[in-house]
C-alpha positions in Angstrom: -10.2 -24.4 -15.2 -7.9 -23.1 -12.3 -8.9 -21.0 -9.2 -5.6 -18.9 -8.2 -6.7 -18.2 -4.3 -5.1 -15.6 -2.3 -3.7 -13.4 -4.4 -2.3 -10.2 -4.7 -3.6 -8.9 -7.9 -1.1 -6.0 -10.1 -4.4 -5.1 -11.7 -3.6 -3.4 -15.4 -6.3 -1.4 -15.9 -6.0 0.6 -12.5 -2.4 0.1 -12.0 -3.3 -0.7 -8.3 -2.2 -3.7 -6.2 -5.1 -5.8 -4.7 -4.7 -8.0 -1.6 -6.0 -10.7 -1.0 -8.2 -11.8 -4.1 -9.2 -15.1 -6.2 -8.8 -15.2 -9.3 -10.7 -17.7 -11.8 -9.1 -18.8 -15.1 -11.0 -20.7 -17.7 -9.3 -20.0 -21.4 -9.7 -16.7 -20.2 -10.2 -14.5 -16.8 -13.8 -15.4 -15.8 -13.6 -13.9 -12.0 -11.7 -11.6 -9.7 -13.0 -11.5 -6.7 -11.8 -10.4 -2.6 -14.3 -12.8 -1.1 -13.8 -16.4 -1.5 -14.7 -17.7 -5.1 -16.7 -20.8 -5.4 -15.6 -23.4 -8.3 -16.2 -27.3 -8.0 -14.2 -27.8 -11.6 -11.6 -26.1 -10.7 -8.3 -26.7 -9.7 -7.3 -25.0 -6.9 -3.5 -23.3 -6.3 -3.3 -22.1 -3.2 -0.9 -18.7 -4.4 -0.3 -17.7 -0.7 0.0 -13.8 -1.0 2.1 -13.7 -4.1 1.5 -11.6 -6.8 -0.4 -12.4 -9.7 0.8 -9.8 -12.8 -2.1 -10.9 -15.7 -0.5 -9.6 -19.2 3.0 -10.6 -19.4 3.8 -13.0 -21.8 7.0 -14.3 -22.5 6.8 -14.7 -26.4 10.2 -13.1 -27.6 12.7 -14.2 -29.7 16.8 -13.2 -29.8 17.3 -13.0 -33.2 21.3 -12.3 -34.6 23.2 -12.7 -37.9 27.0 -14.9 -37.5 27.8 -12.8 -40.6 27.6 -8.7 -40.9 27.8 -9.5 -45.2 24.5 -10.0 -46.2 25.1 -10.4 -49.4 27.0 -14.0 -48.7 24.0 -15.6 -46.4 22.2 -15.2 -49.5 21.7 -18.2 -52.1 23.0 -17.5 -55.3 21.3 -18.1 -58.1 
């Protein structure tokens, strides 16, 4: 469990920016909050005003052929 304190919050649904809120993170979002969250399991990270984007994943690949002939990557048979 983490507690993200002092956030700014890119908020997805709304679109809107919110200052200054805590954020608590247990397998999934279980709190957004501006006042002060409470959490004695949790670790704290003390985010200091940055901003928090919730929703971007980096799960990409680059994916490229060495040969444009198809037809010889294939096995033959």
């Amino acid at each position: 469990m983490f507690l993200f304190r002092s956030c700014n919050l890119l908020d997805p649904a709304s679109g809107e920016l919110r200052p200054g809120v805590d954020i608590l993170v247990e397998a999934t979002v279980q709190g957004v909050s501006d006042r002060p969250i409470k959490s004695a399991g949790a670790t704290v990270i003390e985010v200091g005003g940055r901003t928090v984007m919730p929703g971007l994943i980096d799960a990409h690949i680059h994916v490229y052929l060495s040969e444009v002939n198809l037809s010889s990557s294939m096995p033959y048979r």
